[in-house]
Phi, psi and omega in degrees: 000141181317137153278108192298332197296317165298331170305297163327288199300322147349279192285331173305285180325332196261302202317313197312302197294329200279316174338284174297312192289001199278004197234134195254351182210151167246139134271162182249147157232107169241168192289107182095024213343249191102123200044044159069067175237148101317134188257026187203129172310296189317324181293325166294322176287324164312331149253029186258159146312144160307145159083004160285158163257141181246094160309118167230126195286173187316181191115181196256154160207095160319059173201188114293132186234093160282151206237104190227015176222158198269126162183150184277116152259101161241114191283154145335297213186104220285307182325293198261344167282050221273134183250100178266127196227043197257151177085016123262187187264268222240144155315280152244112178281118137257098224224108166230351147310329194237006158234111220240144193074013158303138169191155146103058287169071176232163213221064215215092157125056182222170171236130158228171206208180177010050137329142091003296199226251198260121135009274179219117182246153213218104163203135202051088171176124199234174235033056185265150172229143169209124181210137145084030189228132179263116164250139175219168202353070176231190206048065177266006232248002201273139180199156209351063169094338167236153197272143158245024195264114177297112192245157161317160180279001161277351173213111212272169192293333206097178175297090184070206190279076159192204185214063156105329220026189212294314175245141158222091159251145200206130191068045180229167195210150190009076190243171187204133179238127174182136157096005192249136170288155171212134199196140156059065182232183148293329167222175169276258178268082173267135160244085220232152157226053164313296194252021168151170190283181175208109224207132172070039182261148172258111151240111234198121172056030121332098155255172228211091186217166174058359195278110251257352196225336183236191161316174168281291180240150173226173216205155175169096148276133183241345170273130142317335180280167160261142327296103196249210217034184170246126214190099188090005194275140190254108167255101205223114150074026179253146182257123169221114186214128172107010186254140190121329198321315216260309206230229184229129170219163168214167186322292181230105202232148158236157192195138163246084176292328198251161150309125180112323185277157202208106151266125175198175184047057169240154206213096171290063205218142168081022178262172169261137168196108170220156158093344154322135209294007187187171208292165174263041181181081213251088176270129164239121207223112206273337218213152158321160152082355180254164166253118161201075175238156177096332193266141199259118189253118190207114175083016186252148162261151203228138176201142183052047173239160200253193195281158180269179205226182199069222140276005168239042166307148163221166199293330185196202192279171210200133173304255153223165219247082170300107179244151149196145147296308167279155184277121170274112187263192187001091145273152172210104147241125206233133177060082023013118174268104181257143157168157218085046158242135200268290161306167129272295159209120174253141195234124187211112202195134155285349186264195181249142182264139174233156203217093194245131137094045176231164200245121177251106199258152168056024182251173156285333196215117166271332181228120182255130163249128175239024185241174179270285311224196192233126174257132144289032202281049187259108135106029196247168136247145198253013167084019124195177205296350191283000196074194185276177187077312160305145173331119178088325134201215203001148179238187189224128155204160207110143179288181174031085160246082199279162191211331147275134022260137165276153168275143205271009180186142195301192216223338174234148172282164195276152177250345182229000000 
């Protein structure tokens, strides 16, 4: 499993170099301002340069801050440096839909909170960093299940029951999402290509708890058109826990709702994701005609998460859950610690899933196939040496389950 601590220093380590190299002038922003401070972030952003940085001391800022230049926003001190974004749609607007060739972009040491839609939203624009920041309570705009916040056609409702959630990026390329608390929002991370594809993104050392209606992180295509998808995007080293409870979430979800849409080639790995309202790692693939092929679930501990609903219903609560209506090809789940589950891994699909080298501990069912399609589970541990089916563990249900040879010790020490 990934070391997060190295992972944090890392992602620190990069805001810190883009910081320096991006800035040629700072401006201050303090609360009333003064001594040649701006008493408003927008005001600041508004007179910087490409490549300035806008210092900003503690304090509360009553706004939204849009962003249409390459340039670094750094709070003082992420506790006290607050962006109150209540009575907008978003916090920080990085709008590169209405600048075209935005990039070079960091967003770093603020709490921003009770945002209308998104926290901080990303859009059409690349090398964005948003590092080291709590969003708490935005995409309030949700009321019985629905957004009601009338938004521009650049920044779309979001997934299912919310209005953007909390970090949204959408038409964005080599970007890092990393280090930021996000919590008791509606929703968590959305990753969408609504305005455009979304694609080679870093999303990493995030934690990611309590945000009551949706996923921890989503994955989502919602366009149907070319050019589209979600696609290379890296989920690495995130704590996901507890999300979804009022509504329906998983740790971690990809998801193709329309014909035409396509999440695919995404690399799920080395997160902690327990206690969710839905698997902890949930692909849907709703409709004919989708791509949600190529992505790799590797290295996560997985645990206490409850079962999926719908039409990707699974038998009881489930680790993680392959569906598609359309045939999901080159899946890959490998090294995983699943365990506290009634499922381990469940699968409903016509192709084949293959599934290796994961230690399925403590379940009634290490692998359910519930599809025409095929499980490759060759080569697992079932929580003792006899394999499935022996006195004690894992079981099989379901047809086409290969299952030999197993392995005779878990393959990792349990981590949690």
């Amino acid at each position: 499993m990934i070391n997060r601590p190295i992972v944090a220093a890392t992602g620190a380590a990069l805001a810190l170099a883009f910081a320096h190299s991006a800035s040629a002038a700072t401006r201050c922003v303090k609360p009333g301002g003064g001594s040649g401070c701006t008493a408003t972030i927008s005001a600041a952003v508004a007179a910087a340069n490409p490549g300035d940085t806008i210092a900003v001391r503690p304090g509360t800022y009553a706004e939204t801050v849009r962003i249409t230049k390459p340039l670094s926003l750094v709070g003082a001190e992420q506790a006290s440096t607050i962006i109150d974004a209540s009575g907008f749609a978003n916090g920080v607007l990085v709008d590169g839909f209405n600048t075209p060739g935005l990039a070079h972009v960091l967003v770093t040491g603020f709490t921003i909170k009770d945002a209308g839609a998104e926290g901080v939203f990303v859009t059409n624009a690349s090398d964005v960093s948003v590092t080291a920041n709590r969003l708490v309570h935005n995409d309030r705009a949700l009321v019985n299940g629905s957004c009601t916040l009338i938004v521009p056609p650049n920044s779309p409702a979001g997934e299912a029951i919310d209005c953007g959630e909390a970090i949204h990026l959408s038409g964005v390329d080599h970007s890092m999402v990393a280090s930021n608390l996000v919590e008791d929002n509606s929703g968590g991370i959305l990753i969408s290509d609504d305005s455009g594809p979304t694609h080679d993104n870093l999303i990493t050392d995030n934690t990611v708890r309590r945000n009551a209606f949706d996923c921890g992180i989503t994955l989502a295509s919602h366009n149907p058109v070319a050019p589209n998808g979600v696609f290379h995007n890296t989920i690495a080293a995130n704590d996901v826990r507890e999300n979804g409870l009022s509504g329906e979430g998983a740790g971690v979800g990809m998801f193709t709702p329309a014909p035409g849409t396509a999440t695919y080639g995404n690399v799920v790995f080395g997160n902690t994701l327990i206690g969710n309202r839905l698997p902890g790692v949930a692909l849907h693939s709703h409709a004919p005609g989708q791509n949600l092929n190529d992505n790799q679930i590797v290295g996560n501990y997985i645990a206490g998460n409850g079962a999926d609903a719908n039409d990707a219903e699974t038998p009881g609560p489930t680790g993680i859950n392959v569906f598609g209506v359309t045939p999901i090809t080159g899946t890959t789940i490998s090294q995983n610690v699943i365990e506290r589950e009634e499922v381990a891994i469940a699968v409903k699909t016509a192709s084949t899933v293959d599934a290796h080298f994961n230690d399925l501990q403590n379940h009634h069912v290490g692998v359910a196939n519930l599809g025409s399609g095929s499980v490759d589970a060759s080569a697992n541990w079932w929580g003792c040496p006899g394999g499935p089916q022996a006195r004690g563990c894992a079981t099989i249900t379901g047809p086409n389950v290969i299952s030999t040879p197993w392995l005779q010790r878990p393959v990792t020490a349990r981590r949690r």
